[in-house]
N, C-alpha and C positions, 0 to 999 in steps of 0.2 A: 504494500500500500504506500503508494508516496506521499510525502507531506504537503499541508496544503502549502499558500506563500504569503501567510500572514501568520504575525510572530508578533512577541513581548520583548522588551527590553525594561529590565526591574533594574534601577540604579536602588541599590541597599544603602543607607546613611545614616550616620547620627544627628543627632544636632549643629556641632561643631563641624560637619561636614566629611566625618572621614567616611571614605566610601570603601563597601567590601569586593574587591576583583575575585574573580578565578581562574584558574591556569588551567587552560582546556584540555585533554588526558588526548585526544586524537591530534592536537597540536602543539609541543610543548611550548612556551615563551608567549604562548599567543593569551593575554589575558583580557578579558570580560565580566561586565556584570552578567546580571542572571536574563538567559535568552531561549526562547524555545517557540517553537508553531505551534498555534491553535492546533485543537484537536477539534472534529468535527461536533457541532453541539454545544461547543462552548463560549461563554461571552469572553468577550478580553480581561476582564476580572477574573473569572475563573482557570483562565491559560494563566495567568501571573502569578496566580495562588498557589497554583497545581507544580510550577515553575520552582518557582522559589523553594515551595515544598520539600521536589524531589530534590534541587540542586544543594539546597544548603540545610536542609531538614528544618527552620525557621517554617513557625505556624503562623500567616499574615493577619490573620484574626488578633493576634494580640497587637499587632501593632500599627500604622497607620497608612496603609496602602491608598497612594492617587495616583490617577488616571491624570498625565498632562498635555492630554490634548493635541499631543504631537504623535505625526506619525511621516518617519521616512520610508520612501522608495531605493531601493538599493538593486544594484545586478547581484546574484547569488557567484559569491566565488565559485572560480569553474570546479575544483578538488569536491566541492560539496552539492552539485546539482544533480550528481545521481540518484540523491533523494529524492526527488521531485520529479514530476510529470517530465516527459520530453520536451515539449513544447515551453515551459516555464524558467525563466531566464530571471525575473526579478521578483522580491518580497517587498511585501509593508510591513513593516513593522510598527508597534504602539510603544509609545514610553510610558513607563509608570515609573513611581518614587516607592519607595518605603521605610518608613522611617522609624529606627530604633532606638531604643534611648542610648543605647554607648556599644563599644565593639565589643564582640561575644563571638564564643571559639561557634563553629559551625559546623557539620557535616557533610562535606560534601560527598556526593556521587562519583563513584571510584570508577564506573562506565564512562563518566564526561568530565570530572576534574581530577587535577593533581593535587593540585594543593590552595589554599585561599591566603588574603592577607587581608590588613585594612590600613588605607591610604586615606594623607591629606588630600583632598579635592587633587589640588593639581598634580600632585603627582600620578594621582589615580588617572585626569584625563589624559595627563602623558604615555604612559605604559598601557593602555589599553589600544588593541590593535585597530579597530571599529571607528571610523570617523563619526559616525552616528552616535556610537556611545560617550566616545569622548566630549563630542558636543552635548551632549544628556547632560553627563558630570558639570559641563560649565556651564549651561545655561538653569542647573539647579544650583549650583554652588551661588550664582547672578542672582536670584531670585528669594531664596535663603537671606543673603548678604543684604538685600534692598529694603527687607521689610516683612522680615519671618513669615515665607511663603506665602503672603495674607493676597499675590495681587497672581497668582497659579490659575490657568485656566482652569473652570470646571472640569469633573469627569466629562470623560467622553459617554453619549450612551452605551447602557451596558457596563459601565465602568463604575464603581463606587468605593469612596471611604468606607474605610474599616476602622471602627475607632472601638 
């Protein structure tokens, strides 16, 4: 079954902005926040929940999952289009935020990570492979820094606070 080409992108943070990456297991150096396709059936909330979940074993229910209203278009690196239809060449992906009170050891998925850390904002957007992500990091790290998230587009539909 190939994946669909709409996906999550969960920037994990605390307050102070330090952001949680992961070192992807099918590529090493290569790090990211938390990223995965919709599964059929599912709202963009529930991909991010389900995400988060399996990658870092974090329950988004306790802590404050938004939808921010962005979503980029990307061509799907060639090394990884086998998973997808023939015909399918580019994803959307949705950003969400989540926000924890402070940095905490995590679980990852020994199928998809190596290993996790947590980084100041910029250093996080620096080392992250993903020009989408990286730009995630900065334009929350922007946002945070302006006026405690207060001016953050709505959820997207389908999308909701978890408080």
């Amino acid at each position: 079954m190939y994946k669909i080409p709409v996906s999550v992108l969960v920037v994990i943070h605390t307050p102070d902005m330090q952001v949680l990456l992961l070192e992807r297991a099918d590529h090493p150096g290569y790090w990211q926040s938390v990223t995965g396709s919709q599964n059929q059936g599912e709202t963009l909330a529930q991909t991010a929940a389900r995400e988060v979940a399996e990658e870092t074993g974090l329950d988004v229910n306790r802590y404050v999952l938004t939808g921010c209203g962005i979503q980029n278009e990307y061509e799907i690196y060639e090394e990884w289009r086998w998973r997808y239809a023939p015909e399918v060449t580019h994803n959307i992906e949705h950003v969400f935020d989540l926000l924890v009170p402070e940095p905490a050891p995590v679980t990852v998925a020994a199928r998809e990570h190596l290993d996790f850390v947590w980084l100041p904002w910029k250093e996080a957007a620096e080392k992250v492979f993903s020009p989408s992500n990286a730009e995630a990091i900065r334009r929350l790290a922007s946002s945070a820094s302006n006026d405690g998230y207060s001016h953050r587009q709505q959820p997207e539909p389908g999308a909701q606070e978890n408080r």
